[in-house]
C-alpha positions as CSV (number, residue, x, y, z in Angstrom):
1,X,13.0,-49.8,14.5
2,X,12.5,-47.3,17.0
3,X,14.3,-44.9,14.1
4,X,12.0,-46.2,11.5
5,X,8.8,-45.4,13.6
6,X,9.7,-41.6,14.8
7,X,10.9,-41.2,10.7
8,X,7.1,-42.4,9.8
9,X,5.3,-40.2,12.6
10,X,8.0,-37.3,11.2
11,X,6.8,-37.6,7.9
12,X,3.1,-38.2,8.9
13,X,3.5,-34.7,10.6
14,X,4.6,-33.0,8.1
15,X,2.4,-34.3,5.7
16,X,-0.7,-33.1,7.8
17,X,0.9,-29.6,8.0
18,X,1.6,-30.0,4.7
19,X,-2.3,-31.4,4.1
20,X,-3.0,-28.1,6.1
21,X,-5.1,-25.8,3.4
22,X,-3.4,-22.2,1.9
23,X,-7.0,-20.8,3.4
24,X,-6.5,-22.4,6.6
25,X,-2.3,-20.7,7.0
26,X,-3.3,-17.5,5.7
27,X,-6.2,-17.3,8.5
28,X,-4.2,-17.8,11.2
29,X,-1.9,-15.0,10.2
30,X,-4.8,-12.7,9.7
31,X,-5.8,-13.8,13.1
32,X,-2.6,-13.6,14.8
33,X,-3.0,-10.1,13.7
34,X,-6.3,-9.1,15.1
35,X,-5.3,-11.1,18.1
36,X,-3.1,-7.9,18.6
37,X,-4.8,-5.3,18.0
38,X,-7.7,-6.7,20.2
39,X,-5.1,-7.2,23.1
40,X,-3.5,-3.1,22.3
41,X,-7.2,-2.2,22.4
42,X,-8.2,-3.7,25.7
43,X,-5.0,-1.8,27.0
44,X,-6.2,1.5,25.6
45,X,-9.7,0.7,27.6
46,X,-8.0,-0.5,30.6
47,X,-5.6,2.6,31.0
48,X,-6.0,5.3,33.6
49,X,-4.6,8.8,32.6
50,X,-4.5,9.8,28.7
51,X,-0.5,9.8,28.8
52,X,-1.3,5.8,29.5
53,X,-3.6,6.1,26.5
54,X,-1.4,7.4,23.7
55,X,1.4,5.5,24.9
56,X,-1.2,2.4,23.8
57,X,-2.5,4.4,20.7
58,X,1.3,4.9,19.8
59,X,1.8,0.9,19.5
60,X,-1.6,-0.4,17.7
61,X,0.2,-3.2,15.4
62,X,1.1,-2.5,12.3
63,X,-0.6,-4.6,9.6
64,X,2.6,-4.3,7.5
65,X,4.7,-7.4,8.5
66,X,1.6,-9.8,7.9
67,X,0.5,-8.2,4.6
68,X,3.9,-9.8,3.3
69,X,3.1,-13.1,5.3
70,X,0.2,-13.4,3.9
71,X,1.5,-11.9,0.4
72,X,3.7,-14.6,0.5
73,X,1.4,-17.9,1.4
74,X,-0.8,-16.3,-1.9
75,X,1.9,-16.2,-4.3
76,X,3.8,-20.0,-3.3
77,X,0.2,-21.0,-4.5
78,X,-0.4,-19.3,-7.8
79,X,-4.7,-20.5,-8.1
80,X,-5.5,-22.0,-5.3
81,X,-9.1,-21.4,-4.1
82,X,-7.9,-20.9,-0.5
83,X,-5.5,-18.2,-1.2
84,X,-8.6,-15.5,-2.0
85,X,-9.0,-15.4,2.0
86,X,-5.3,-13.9,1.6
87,X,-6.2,-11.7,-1.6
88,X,-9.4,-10.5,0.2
89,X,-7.7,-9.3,2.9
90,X,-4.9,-7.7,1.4
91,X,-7.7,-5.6,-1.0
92,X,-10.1,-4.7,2.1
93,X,-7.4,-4.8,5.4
94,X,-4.4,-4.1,4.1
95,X,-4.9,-1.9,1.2
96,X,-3.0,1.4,2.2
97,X,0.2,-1.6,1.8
98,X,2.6,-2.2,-0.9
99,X,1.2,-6.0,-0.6
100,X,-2.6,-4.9,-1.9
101,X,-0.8,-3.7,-5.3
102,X,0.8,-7.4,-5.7
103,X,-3.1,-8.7,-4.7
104,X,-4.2,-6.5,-7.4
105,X,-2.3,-7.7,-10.0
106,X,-2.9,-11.2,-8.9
107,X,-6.9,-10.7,-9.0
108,X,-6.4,-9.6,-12.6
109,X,-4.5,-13.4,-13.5
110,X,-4.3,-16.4,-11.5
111,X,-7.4,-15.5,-9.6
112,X,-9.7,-13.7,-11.7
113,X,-12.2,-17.0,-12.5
114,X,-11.9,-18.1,-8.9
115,X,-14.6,-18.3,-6.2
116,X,-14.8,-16.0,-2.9
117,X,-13.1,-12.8,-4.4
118,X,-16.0,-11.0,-4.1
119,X,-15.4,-8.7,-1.1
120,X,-11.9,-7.8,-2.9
121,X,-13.9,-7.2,-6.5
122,X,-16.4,-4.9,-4.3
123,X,-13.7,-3.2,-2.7
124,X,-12.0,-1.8,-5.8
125,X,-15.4,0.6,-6.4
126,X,-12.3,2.5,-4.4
127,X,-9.5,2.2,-6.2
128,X,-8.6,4.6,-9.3
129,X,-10.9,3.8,-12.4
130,X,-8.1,3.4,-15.1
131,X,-6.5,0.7,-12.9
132,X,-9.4,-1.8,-12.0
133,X,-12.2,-1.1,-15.1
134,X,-10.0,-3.7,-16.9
135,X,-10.0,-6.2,-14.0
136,X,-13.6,-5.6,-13.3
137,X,-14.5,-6.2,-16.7
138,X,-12.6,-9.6,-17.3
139,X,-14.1,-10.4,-13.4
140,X,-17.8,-10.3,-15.8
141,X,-16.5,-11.9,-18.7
142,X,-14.6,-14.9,-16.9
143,X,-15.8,-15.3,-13.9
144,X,-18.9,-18.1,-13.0
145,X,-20.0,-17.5,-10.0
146,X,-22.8,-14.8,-9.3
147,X,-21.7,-13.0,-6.6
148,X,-18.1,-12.4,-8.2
149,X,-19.7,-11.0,-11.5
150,X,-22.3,-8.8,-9.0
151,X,-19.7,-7.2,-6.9
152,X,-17.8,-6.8,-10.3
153,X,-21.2,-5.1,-11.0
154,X,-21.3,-2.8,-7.8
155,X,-18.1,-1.4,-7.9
156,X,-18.2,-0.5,-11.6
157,X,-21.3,0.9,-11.0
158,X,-19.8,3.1,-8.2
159,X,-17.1,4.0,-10.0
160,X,-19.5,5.5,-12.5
161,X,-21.6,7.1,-10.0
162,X,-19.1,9.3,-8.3
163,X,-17.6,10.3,-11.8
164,X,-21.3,11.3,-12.2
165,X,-21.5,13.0,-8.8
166,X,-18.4,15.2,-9.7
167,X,-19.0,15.9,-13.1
168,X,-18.2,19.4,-13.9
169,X,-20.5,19.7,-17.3
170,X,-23.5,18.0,-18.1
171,X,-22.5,15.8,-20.8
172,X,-19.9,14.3,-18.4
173,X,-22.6,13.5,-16.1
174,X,-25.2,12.2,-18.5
175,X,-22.3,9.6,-19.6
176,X,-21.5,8.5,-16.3
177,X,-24.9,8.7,-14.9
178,X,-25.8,6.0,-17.8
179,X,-23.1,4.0,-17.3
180,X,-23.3,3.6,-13.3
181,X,-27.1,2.7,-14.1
182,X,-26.9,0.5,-16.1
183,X,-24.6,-1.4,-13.5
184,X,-26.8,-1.3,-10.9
185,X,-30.2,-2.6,-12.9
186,X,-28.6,-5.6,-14.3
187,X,-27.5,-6.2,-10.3
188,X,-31.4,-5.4,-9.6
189,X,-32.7,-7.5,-12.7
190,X,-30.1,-10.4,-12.9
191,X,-28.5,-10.6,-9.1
192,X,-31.6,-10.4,-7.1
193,X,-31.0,-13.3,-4.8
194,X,-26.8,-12.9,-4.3
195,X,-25.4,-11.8,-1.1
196,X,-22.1,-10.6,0.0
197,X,-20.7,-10.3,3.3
198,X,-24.3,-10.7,4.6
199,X,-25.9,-8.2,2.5
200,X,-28.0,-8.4,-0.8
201,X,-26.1,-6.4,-3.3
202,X,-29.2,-6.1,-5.1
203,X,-30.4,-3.8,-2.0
204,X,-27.5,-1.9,-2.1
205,X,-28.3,-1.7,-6.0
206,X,-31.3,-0.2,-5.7
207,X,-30.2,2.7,-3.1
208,X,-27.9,3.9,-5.0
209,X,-30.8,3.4,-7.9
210,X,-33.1,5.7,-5.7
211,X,-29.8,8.4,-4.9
212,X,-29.1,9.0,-8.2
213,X,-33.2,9.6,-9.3
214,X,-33.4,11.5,-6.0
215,X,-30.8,12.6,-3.9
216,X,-28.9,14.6,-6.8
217,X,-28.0,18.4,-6.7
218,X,-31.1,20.1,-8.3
219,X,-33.4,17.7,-7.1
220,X,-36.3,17.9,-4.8
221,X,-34.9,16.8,-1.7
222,X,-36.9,14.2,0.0
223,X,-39.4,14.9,2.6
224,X,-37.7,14.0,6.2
225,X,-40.6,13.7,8.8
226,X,-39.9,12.4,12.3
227,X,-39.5,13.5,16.1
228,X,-36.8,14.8,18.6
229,X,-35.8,13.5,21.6
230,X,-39.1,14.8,23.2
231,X,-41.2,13.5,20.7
232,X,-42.2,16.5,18.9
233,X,-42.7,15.7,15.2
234,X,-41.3,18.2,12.4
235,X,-41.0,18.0,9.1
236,X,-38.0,19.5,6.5
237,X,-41.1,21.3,4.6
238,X,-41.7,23.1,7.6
239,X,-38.4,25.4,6.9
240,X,-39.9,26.1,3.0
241,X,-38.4,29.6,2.2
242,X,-35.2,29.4,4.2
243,X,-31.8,27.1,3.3
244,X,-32.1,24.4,5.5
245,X,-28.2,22.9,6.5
246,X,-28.3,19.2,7.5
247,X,-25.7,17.2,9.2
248,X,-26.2,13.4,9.7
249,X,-24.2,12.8,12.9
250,X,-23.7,10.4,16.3
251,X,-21.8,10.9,19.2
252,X,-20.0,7.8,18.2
253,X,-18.3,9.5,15.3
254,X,-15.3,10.1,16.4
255,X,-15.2,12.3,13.2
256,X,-18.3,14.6,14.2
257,X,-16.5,15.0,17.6
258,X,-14.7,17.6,16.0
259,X,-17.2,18.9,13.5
260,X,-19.7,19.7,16.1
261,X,-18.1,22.6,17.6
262,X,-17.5,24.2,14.4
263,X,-21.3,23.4,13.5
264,X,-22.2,25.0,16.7
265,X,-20.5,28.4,15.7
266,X,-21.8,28.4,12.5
267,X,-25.6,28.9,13.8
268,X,-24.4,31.5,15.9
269,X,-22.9,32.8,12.9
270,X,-25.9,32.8,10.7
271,X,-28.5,33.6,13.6
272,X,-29.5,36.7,11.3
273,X,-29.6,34.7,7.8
274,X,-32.6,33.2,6.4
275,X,-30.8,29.4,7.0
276,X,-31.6,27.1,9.7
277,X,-29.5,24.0,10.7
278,X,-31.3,20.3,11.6
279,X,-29.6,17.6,12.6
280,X,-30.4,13.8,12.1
281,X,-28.8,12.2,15.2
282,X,-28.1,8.4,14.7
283,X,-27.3,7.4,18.2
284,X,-30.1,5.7,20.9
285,X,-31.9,8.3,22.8
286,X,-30.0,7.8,26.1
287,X,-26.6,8.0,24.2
288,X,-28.2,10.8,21.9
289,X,-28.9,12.9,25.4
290,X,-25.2,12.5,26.5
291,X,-24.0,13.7,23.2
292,X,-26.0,16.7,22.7
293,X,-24.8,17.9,26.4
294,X,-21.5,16.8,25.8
295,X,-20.9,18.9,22.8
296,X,-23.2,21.9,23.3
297,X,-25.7,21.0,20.8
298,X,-28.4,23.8,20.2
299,X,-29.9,22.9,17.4
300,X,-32.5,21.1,16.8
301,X,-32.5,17.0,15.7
302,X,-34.5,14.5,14.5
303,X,-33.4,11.7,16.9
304,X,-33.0,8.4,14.1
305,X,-31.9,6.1,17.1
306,X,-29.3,4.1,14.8
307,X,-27.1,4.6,11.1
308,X,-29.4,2.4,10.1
309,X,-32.9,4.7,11.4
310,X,-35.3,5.9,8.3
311,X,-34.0,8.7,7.8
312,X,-30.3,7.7,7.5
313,X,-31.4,5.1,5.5
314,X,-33.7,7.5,2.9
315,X,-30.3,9.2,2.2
316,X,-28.3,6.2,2.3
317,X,-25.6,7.7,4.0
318,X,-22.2,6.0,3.5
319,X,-19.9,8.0,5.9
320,X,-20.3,10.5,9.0
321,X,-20.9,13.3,9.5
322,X,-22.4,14.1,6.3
323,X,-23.7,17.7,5.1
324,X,-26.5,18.5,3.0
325,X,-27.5,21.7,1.5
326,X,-31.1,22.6,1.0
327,X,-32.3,25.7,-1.1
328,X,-35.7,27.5,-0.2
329,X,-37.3,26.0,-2.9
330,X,-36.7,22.5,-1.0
331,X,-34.3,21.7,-4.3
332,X,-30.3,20.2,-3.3
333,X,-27.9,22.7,-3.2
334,X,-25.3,20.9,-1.9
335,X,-24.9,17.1,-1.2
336,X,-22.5,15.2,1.1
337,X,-20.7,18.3,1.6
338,X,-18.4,20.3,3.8
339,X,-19.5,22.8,6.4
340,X,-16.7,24.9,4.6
341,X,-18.5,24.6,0.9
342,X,-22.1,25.4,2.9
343,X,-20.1,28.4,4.6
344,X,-19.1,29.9,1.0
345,X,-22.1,29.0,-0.4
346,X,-24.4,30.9,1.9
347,X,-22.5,34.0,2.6
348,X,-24.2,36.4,1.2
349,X,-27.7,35.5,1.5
């Protein structure tokens, strides 16, 4: 009898693991993973001397071994609404894994009508155009659900927009420039009230919208009117008659960290030139303060308090630091540049 019970409790217990969802599996795996890379960063915090640090830096967790865990959970269940947690994060986490190609593929067939695969559809506005334009079209043509056809939408749309952005003769860019508007006003029109991740992707529509009318080389750069860090208000027009280098920075960027010195030496370069730099710093005034004494910053900034400040915002920045080129004429020379390209571009003025 005894036998008979701990044989139905067995089977009751598997049952209820069994009974445990494909969504539910693949998330503790995915957590199991962060749970790791939390604990290696607290160690990188807690450490006293920098040997201590890149001992720690030198064993972050790979992402590898639970790309194929989850790979695997996603593939025993060919369909299964829960398994887009796993495709997801394969397509945004673990993309730079062999995994992500397999999620690919799988996005393109057993889960391209599903719902929740709209942070992977978004995502592949970074993958190469030839591979996902047919996945992002079928995503349109097969799938219900609003936010999957939007992000579909979006990352068609950006696809189109940086062709346009790099096109290297005009009819190139008119094509693409069409194309990647066209996207981003049926998200405008159509997709209005759909969010993803927390964020209406008809916002994010309409930026790129006003980037493409605006924010193009040749245009008109926008006005950019605000104060420094003592309150002193300026304006960009104020420098009308001289190229005007921007940088978008923070002393958070790990990346400007490095940029910043090589900024620095380029206005002592061009001390003689008719070209001026202005920076748009993006941190909180008392961070802001640390920065610009902590990396010898002499030029002058617009202080924006936060990526997301007006200014930032106006140009919709999408990655830091971030150069801009301005012509006397107050027209884009250059946009989301290097300090390199501005280098060249300026040398004999």
């Amino acid at each position: 009898m005894k036998c008979l019970v701990f044989l139905a409790f067995g089977l009751t217990f598997f049952s209820s693991l069994q009974a445990q969802t494909v969504q539910q599996q693949v998330r503790s795996i995915i957590d199991e993973y962060e749970t790791s890379v939390r604990a290696n960063t607290q160690k990188i915090i807690a450490a006293k001397t920098e040997e201590e640090r890149a001992q720690h830096r030198s064993t972050i967790p790979s992402a590898a071994p639970y790309a194929t865990r989850v790979l695997a959970l996603v593939q025993a269940a060919p369909g299964d609404p829960g398994s887009t947690t796993g495709i997801v994060w394969l397509l945004t986490q673990a993309a730079a894994f062999p995994e992500s190609q397999t999620a690919l593929s799988l996005l393109a067939t057993t889960h391209v009508s599903l719902q929740g695969i709209a942070p992977a559809v978004k995502a592949l506005e970074f993958q190469p155009l030839d591979k996902v334009e047919p996945i992002l079209e079928a995503i349109q043509q097969k799938n219900p659900y609003p936010e999957e056809k939007a992000a579909a939408l979006y990352a068609l749309g950006m696809q189109y927009f940086r062709r346009f952005d790099a096109a290297l003769s005009p009819s190139e860019a008119e094509v693409a420039k069409t194309r990647a508007m066209d996207c981003f006003q049926e998200i405008v029109a159509t997709h209005g009230q759909v969010t993803i991740q927390g964020f209406p992707i008809a916002d994010q529509a309409g930026r790129m919208l006003f980037e493409m009318g605006n924010l193009s080389v040749g245009s008109p750069a926008p006005e950019i009117e605000g104060k420094d860090l003592e309150g002193q208000s300026f304006k960009l027009s104020d420098h009308r008659g001289q190229h005007v280098m921007l940088i978008f920075w923070g002393g958070w960027c790990h990346a400007c960290h490095s940029a910043l010195p090589m900024v620095n030496q380029f206005v002592t370069d061009m001390k003689e030139k008719p070209i001026i730099v202005l920076g748009i710093n993006t941190d909180i005034p008392e961070e802001a303060r640390k920065a610009y004494a902590d990396y010898n910053v002499h030029f002058r900034n617009w202080s924006d308090g936060t990526t997301s400040g007006p200014i930032t915002t106006l140009f919709n920045l999408r990655n830091f630091p971030t150069f801009y080129l301005i012509g006397p004429d107050g027209k884009i020379v250059l946009k989301q540049t290097s300090l390199e390209a501005v280098r060249e571009k300026v040398k004999d003025i």
